[in-house]
CHARMM internal coordinates of N, CA and C (Angstrom, degrees):
IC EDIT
DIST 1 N 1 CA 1.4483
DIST 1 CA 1 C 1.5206
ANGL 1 N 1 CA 1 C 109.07
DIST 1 C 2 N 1.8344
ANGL 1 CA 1 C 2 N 117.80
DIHE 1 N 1 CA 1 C 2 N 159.46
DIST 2 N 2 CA 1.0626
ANGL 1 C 2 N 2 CA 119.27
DIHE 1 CA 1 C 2 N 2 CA -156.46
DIST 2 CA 2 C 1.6027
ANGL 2 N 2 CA 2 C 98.09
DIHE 1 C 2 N 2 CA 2 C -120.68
DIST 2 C 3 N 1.2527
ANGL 2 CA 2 C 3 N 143.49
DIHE 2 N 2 CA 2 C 3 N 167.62
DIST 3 N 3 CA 1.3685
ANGL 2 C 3 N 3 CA 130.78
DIHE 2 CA 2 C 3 N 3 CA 154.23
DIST 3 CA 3 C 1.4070
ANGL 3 N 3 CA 3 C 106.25
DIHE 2 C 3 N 3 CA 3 C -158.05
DIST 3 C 4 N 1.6922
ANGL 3 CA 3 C 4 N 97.85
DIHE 3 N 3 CA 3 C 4 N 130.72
DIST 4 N 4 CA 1.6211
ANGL 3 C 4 N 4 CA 109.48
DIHE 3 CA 3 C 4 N 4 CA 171.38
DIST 4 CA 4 C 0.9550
ANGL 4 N 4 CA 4 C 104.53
DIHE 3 C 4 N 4 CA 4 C -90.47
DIST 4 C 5 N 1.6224
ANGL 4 CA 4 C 5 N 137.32
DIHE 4 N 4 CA 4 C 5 N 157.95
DIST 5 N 5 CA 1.1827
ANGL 4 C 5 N 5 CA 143.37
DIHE 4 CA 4 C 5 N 5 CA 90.68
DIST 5 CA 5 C 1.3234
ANGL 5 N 5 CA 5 C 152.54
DIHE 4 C 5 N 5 CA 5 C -103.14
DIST 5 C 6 N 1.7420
ANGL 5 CA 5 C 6 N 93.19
DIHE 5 N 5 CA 5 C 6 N 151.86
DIST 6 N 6 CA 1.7874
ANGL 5 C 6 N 6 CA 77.09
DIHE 5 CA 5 C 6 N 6 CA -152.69
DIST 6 CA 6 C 1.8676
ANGL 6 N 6 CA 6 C 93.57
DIHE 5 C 6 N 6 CA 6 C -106.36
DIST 6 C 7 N 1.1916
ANGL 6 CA 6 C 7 N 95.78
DIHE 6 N 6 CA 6 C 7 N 144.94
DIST 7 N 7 CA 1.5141
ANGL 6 C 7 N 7 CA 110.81
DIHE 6 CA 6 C 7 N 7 CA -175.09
DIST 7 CA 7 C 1.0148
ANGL 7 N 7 CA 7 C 145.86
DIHE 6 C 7 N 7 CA 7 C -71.61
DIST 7 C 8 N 1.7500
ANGL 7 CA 7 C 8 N 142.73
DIHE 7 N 7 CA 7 C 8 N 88.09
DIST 8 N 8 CA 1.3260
ANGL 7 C 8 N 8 CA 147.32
DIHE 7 CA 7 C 8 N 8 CA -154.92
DIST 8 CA 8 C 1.3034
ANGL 8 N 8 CA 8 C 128.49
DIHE 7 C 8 N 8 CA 8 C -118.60
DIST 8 C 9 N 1.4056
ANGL 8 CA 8 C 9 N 106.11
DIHE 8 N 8 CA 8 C 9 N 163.03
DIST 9 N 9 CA 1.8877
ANGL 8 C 9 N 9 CA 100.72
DIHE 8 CA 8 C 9 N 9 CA 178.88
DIST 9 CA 9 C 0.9910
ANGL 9 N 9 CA 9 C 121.70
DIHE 8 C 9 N 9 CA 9 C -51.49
DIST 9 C 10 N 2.0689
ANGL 9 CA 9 C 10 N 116.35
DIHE 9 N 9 CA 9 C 10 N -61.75
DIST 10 N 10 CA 0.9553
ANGL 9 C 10 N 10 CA 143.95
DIHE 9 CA 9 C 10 N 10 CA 179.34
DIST 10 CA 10 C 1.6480
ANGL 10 N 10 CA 10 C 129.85
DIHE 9 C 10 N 10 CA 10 C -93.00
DIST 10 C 11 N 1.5920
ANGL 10 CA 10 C 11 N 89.24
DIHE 10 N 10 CA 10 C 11 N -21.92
DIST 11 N 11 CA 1.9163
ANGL 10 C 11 N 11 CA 91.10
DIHE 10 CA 10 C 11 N 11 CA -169.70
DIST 11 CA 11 C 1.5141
ANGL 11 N 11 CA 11 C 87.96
DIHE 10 C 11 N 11 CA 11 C -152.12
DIST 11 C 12 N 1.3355
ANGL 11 CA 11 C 12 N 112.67
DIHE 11 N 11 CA 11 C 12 N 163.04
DIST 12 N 12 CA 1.5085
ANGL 11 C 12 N 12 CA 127.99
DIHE 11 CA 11 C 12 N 12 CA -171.13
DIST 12 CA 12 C 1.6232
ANGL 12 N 12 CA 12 C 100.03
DIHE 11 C 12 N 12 CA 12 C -125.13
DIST 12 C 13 N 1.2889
ANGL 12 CA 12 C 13 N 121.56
DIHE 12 N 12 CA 12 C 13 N -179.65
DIST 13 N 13 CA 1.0648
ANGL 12 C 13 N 13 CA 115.49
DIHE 12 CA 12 C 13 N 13 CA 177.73
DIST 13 CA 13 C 2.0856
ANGL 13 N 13 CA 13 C 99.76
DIHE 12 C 13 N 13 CA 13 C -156.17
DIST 13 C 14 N 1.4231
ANGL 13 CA 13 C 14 N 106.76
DIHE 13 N 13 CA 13 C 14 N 137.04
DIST 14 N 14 CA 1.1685
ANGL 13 C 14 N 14 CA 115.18
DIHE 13 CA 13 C 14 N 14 CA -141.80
DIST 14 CA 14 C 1.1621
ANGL 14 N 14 CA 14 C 90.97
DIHE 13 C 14 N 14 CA 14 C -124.42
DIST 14 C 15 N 1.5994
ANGL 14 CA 14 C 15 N 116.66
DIHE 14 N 14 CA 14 C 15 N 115.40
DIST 15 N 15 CA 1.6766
ANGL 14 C 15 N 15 CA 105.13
DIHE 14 CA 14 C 15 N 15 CA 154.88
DIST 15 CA 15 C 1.5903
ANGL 15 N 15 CA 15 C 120.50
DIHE 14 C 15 N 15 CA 15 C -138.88
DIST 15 C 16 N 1.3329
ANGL 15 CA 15 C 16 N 103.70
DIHE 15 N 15 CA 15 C 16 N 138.84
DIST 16 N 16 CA 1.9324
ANGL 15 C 16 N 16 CA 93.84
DIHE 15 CA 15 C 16 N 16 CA -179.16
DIST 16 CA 16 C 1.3717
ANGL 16 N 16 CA 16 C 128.68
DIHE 15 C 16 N 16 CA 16 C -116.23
DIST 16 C 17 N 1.2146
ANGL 16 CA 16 C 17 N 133.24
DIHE 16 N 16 CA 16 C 17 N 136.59
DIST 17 N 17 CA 1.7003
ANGL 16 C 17 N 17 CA 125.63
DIHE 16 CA 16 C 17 N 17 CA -150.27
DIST 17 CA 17 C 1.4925
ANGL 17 N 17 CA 17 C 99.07
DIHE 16 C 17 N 17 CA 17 C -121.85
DIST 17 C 18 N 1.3872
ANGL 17 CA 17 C 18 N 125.35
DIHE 17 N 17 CA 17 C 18 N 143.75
DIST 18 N 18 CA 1.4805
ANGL 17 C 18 N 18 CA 118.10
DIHE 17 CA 17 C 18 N 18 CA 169.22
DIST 18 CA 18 C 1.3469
ANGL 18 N 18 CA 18 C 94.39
DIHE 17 C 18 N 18 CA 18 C -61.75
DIST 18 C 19 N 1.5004
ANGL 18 CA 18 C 19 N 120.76
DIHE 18 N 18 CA 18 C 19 N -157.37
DIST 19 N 19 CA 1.0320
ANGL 18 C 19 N 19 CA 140.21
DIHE 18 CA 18 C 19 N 19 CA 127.34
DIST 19 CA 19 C 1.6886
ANGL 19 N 19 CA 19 C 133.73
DIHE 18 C 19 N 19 CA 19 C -36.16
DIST 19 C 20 N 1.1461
ANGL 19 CA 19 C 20 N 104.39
DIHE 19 N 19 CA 19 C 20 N -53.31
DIST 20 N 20 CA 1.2339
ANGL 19 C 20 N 20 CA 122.45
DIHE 19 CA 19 C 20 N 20 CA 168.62
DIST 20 CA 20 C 1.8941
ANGL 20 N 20 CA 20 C 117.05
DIHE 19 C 20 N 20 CA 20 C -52.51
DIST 20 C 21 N 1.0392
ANGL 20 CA 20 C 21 N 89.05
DIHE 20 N 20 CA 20 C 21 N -24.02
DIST 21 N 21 CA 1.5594
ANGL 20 C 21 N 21 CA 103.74
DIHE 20 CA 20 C 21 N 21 CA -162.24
DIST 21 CA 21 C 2.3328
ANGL 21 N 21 CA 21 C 123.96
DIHE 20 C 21 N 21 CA 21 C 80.48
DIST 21 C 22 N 1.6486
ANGL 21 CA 21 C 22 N 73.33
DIHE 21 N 21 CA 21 C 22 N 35.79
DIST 22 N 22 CA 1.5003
ANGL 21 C 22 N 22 CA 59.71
DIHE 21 CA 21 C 22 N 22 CA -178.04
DIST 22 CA 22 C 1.7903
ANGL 22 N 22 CA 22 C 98.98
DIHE 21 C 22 N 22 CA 22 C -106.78
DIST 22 C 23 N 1.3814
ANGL 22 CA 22 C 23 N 113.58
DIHE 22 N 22 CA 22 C 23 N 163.34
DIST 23 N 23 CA 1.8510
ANGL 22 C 23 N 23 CA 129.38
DIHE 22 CA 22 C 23 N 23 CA -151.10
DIST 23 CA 23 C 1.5994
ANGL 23 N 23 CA 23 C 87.68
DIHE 22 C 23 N 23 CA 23 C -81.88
DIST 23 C 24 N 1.2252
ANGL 23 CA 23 C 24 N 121.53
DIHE 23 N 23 CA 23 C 24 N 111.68
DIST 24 N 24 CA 1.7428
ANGL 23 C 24 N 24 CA 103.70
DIHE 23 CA 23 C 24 N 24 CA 158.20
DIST 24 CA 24 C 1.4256
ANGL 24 N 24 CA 24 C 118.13
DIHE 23 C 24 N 24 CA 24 C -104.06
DIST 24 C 25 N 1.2299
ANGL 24 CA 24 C 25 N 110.09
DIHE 24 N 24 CA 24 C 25 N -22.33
DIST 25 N 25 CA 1.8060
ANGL 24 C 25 N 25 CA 110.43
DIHE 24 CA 24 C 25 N 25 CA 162.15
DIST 25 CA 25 C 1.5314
ANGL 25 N 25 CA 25 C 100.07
DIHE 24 C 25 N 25 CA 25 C -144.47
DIST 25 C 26 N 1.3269
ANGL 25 CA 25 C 26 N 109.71
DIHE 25 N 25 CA 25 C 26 N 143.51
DIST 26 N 26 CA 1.6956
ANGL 25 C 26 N 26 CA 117.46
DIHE 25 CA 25 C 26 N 26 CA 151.32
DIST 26 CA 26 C 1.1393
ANGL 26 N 26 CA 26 C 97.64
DIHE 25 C 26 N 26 CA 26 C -129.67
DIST 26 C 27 N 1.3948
ANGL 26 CA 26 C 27 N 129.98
DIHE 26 N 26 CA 26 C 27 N 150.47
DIST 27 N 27 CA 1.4109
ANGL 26 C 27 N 27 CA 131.84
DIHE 26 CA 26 C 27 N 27 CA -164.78
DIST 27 CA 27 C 1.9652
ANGL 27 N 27 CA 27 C 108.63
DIHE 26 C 27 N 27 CA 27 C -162.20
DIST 27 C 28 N 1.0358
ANGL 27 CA 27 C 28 N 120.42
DIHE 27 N 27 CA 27 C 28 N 134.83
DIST 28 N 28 CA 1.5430
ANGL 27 C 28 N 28 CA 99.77
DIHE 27 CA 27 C 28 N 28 CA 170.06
DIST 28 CA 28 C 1.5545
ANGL 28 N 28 CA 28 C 119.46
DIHE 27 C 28 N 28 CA 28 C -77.94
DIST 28 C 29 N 0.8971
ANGL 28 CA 28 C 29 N 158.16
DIHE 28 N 28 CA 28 C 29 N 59.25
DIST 29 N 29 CA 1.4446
ANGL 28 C 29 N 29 CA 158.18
DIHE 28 CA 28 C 29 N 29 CA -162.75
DIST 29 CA 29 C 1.9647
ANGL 29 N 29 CA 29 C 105.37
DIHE 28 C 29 N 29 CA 29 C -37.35
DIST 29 C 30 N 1.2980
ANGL 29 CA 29 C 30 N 136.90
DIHE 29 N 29 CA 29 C 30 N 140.18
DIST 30 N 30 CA 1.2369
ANGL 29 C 30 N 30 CA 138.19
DIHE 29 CA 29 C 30 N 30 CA 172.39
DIST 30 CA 30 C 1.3959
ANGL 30 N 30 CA 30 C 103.58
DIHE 29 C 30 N 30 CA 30 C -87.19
DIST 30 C 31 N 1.4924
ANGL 30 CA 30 C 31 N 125.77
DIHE 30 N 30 CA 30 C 31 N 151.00
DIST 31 N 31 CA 1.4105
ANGL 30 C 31 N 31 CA 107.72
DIHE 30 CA 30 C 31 N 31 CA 159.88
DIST 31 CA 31 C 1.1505
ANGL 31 N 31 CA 31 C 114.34
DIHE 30 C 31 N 31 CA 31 C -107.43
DIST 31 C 32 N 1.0345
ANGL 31 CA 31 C 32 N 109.82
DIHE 31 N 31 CA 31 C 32 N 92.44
DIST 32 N 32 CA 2.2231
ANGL 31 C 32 N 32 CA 123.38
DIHE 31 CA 31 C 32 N 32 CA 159.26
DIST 32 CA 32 C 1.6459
ANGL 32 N 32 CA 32 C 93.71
DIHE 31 C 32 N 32 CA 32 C -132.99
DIST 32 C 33 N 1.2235
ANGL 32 CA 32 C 33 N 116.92
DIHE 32 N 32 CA 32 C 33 N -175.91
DIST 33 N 33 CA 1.2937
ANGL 32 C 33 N 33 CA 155.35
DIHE 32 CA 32 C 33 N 33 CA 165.73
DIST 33 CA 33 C 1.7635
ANGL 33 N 33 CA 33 C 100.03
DIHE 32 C 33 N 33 CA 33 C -34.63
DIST 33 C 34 N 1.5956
ANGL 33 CA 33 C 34 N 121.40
DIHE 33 N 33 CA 33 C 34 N -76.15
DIST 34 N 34 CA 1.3787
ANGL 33 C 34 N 34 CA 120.49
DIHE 33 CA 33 C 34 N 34 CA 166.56
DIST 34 CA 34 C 1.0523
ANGL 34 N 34 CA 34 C 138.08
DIHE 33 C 34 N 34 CA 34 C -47.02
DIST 34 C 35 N 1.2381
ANGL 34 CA 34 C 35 N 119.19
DIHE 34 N 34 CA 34 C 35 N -27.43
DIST 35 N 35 CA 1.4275
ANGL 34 C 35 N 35 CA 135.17
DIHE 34 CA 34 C 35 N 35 CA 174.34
DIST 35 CA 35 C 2.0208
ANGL 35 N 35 CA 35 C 110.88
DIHE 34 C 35 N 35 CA 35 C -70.65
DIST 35 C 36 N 2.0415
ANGL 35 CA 35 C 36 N 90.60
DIHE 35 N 35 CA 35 C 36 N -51.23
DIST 36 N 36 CA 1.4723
ANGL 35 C 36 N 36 CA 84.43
DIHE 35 CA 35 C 36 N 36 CA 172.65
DIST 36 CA 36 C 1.5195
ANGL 36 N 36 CA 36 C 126.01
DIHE 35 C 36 N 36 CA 36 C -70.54
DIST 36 C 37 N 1.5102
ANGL 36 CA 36 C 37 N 125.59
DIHE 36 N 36 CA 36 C 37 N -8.15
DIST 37 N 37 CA 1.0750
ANGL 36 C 37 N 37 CA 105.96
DIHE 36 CA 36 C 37 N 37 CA 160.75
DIST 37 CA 37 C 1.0805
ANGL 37 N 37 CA 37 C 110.81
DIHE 36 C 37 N 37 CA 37 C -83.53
DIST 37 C 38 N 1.4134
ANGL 37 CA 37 C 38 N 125.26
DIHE 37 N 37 CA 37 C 38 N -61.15
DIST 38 N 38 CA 1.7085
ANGL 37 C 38 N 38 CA 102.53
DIHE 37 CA 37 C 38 N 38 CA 178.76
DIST 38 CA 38 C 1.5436
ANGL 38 N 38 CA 38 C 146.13
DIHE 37 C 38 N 38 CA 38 C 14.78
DIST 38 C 39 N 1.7607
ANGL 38 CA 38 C 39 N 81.41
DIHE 38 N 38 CA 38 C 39 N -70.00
DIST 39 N 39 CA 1.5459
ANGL 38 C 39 N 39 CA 120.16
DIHE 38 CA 38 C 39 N 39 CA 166.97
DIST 39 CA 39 C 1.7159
ANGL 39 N 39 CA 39 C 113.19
DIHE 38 C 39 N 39 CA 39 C -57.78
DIST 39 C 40 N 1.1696
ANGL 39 CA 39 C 40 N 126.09
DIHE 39 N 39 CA 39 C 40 N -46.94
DIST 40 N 40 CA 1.5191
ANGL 39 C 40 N 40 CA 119.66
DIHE 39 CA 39 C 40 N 40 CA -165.71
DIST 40 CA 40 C 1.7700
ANGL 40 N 40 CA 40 C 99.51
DIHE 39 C 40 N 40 CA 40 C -102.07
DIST 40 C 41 N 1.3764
ANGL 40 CA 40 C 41 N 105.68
DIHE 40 N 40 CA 40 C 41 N -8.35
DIST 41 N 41 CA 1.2765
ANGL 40 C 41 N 41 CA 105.86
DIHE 40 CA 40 C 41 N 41 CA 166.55
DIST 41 CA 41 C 2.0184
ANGL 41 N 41 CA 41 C 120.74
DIHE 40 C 41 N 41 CA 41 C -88.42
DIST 41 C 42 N 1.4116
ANGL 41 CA 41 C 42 N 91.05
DIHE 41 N 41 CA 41 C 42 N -17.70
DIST 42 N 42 CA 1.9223
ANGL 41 C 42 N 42 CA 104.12
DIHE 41 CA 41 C 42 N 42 CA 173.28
DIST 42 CA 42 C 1.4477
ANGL 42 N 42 CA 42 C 105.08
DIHE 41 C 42 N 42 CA 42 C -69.35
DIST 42 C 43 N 1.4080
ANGL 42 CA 42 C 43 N 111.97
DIHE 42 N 42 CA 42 C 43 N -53.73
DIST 43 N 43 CA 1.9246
ANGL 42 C 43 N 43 CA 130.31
DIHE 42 CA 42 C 43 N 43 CA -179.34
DIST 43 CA 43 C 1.6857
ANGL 43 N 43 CA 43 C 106.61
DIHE 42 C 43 N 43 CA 43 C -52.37
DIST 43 C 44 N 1.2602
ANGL 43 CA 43 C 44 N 108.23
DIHE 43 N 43 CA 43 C 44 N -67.90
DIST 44 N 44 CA 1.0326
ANGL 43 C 44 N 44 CA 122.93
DIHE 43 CA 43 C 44 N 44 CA -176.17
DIST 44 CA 44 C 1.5263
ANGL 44 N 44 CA 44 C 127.57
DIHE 43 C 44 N 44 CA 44 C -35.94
DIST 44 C 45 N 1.8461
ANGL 44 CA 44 C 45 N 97.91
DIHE 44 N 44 CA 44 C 45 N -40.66
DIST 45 N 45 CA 1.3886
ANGL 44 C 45 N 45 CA 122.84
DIHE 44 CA 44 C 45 N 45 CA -159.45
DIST 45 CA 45 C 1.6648
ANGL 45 N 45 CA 45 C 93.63
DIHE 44 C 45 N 45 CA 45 C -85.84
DIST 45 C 46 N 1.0386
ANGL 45 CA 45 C 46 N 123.91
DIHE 45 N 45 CA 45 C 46 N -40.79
DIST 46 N 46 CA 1.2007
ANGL 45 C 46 N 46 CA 123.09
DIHE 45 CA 45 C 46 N 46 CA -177.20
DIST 46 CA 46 C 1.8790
ANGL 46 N 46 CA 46 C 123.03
DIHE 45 C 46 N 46 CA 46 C -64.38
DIST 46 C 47 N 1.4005
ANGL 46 CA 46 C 47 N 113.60
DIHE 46 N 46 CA 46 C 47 N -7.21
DIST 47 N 47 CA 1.1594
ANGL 46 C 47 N 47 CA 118.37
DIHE 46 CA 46 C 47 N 47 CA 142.45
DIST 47 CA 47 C 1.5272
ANGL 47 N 47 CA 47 C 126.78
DIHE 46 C 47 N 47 CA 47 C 93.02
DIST 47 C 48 N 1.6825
ANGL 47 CA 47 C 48 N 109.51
DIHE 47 N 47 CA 47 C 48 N -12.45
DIST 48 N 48 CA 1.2717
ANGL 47 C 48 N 48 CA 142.69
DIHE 47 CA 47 C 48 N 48 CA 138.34
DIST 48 CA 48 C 1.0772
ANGL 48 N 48 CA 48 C 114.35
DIHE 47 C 48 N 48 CA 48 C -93.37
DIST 48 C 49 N 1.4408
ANGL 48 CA 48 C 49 N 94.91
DIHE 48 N 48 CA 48 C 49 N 178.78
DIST 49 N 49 CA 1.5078
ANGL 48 C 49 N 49 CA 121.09
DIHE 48 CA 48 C 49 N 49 CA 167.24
DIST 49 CA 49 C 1.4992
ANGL 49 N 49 CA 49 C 112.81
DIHE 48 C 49 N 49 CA 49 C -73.07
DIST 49 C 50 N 1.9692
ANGL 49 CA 49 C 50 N 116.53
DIHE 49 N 49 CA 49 C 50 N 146.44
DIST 50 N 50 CA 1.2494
ANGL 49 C 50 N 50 CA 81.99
DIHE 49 CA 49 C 50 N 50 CA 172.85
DIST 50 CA 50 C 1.3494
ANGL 50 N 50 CA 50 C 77.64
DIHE 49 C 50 N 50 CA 50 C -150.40
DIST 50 C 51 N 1.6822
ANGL 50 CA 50 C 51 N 117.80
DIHE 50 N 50 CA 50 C 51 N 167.23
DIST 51 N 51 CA 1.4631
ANGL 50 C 51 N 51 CA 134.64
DIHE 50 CA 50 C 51 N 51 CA -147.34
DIST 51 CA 51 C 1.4709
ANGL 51 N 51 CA 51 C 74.17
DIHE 50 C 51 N 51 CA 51 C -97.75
DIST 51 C 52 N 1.6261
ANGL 51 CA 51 C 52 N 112.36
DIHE 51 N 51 CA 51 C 52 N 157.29
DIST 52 N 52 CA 1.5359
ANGL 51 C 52 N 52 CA 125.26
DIHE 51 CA 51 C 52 N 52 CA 153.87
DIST 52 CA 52 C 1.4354
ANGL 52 N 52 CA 52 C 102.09
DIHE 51 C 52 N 52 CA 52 C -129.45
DIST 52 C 53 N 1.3386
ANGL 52 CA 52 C 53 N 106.42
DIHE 52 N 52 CA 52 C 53 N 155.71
DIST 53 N 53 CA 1.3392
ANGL 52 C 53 N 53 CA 104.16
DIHE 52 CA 52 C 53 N 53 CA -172.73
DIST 53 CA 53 C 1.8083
ANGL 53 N 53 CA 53 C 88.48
DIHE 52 C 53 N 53 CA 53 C -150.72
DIST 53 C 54 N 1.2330
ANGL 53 CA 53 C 54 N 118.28
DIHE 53 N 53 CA 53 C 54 N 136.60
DIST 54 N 54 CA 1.9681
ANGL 53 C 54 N 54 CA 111.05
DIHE 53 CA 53 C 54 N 54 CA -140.09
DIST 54 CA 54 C 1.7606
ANGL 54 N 54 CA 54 C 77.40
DIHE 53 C 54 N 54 CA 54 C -164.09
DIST 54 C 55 N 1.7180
ANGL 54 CA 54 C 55 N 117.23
DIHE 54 N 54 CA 54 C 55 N 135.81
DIST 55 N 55 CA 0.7982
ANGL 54 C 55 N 55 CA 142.49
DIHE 54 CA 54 C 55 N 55 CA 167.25
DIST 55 CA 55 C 2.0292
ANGL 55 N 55 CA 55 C 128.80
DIHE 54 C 55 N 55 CA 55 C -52.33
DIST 55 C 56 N 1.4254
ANGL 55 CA 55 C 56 N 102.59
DIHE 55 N 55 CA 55 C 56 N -30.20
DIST 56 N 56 CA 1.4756
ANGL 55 C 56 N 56 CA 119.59
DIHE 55 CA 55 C 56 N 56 CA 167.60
DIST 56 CA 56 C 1.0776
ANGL 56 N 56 CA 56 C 114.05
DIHE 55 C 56 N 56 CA 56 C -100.57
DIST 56 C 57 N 1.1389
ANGL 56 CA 56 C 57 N 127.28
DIHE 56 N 56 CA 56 C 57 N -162.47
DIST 57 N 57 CA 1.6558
ANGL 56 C 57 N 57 CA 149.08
DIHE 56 CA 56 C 57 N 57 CA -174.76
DIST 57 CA 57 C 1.5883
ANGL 57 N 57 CA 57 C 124.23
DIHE 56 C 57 N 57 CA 57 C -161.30
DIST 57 C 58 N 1.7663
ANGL 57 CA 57 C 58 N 117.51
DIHE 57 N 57 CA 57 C 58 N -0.44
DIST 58 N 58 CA 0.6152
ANGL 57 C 58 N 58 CA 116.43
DIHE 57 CA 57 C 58 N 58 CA 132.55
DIST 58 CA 58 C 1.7528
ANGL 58 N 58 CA 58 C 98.90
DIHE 57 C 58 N 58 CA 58 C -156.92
DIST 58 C 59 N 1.9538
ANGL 58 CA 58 C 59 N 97.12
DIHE 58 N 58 CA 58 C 59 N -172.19
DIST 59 N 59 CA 1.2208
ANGL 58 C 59 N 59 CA 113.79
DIHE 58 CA 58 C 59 N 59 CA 179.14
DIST 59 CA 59 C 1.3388
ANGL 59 N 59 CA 59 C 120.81
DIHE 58 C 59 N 59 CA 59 C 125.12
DIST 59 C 60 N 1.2587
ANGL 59 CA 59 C 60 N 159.24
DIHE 59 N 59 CA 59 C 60 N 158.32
DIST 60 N 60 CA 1.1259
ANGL 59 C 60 N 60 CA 144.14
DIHE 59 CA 59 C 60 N 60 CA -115.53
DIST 60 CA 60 C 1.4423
ANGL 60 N 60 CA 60 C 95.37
DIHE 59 C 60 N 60 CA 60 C -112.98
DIST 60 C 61 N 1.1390
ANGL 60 CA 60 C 61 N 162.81
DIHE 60 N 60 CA 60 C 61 N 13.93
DIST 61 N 61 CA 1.4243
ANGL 60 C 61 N 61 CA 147.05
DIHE 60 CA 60 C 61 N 61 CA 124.01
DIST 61 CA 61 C 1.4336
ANGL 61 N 61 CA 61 C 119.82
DIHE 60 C 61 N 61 CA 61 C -72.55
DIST 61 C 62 N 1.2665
ANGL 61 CA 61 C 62 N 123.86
DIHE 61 N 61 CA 61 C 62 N -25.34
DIST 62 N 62 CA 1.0722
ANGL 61 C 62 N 62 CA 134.94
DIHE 61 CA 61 C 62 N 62 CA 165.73
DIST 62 CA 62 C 1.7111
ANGL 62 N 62 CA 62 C 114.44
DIHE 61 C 62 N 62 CA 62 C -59.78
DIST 62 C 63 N 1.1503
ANGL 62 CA 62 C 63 N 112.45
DIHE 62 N 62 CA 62 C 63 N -48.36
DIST 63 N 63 CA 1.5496
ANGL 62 C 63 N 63 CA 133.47
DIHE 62 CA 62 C 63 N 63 CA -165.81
DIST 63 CA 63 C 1.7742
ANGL 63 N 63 CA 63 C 91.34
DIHE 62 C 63 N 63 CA 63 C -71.05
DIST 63 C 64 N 1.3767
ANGL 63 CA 63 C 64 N 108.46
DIHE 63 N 63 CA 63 C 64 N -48.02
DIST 64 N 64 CA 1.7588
ANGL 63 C 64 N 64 CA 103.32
DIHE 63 CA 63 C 64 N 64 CA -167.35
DIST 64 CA 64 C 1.8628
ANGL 64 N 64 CA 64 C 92.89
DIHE 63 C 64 N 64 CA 64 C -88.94
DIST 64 C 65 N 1.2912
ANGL 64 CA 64 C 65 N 128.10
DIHE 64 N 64 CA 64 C 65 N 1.25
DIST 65 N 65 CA 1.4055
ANGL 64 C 65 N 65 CA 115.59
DIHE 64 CA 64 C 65 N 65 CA 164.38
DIST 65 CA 65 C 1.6124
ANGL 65 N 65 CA 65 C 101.54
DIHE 64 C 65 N 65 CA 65 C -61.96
DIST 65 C 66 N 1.0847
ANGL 65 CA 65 C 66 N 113.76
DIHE 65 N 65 CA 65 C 66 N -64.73
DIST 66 N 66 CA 1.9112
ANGL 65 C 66 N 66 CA 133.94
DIHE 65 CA 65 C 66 N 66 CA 176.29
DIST 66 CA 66 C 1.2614
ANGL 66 N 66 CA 66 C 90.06
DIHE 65 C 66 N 66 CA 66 C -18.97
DIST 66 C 67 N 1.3805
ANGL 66 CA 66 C 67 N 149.78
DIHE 66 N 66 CA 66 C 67 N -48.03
DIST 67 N 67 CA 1.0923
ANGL 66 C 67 N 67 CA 138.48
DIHE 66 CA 66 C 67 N 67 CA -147.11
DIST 67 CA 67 C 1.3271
ANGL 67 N 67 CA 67 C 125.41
DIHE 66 C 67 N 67 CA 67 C -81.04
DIST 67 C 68 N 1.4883
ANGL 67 CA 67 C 68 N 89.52
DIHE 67 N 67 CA 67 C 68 N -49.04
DIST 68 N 68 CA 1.7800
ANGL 67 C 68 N 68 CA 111.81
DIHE 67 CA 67 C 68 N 68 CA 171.66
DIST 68 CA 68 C 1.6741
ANGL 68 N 68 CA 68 C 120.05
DIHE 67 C 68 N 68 CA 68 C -35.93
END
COOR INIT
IC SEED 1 N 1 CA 1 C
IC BUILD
């Protein structure tokens, strides 16, 4: 599985593709604290590994991706 995100002040926006390209979550993610779990709880849940591919290189959603 594949996952974009696309990068915001306030809210992120989350989407994950098989291979195939089919949608298994798009989601808006918030950026505070709740939102980032949300987020590592969507990845997580899905039970593989999954590629992110994220507009920055660093900065604090980026930094708590590392974690996962």
């Amino acid at each position: 599985m594949f996952a974009g995100v696309d990068w915001g002040g306030s809210f992120h926006q989350l989407c994950v593709l098989t291979a195939t390209g089919a949608v298994v979550v798009q989601q808006r993610i918030e950026h505070d604290v709740v939102g980032l779990r949300l987020l590592g709880s969507k990845l997580v849940e899905l039970g593989e590994p999954v590629k992110v591919a994220i507009e920055r290189a660093e900065g604090l959603l980026v930094e708590f991706l590392h974690t996962l």
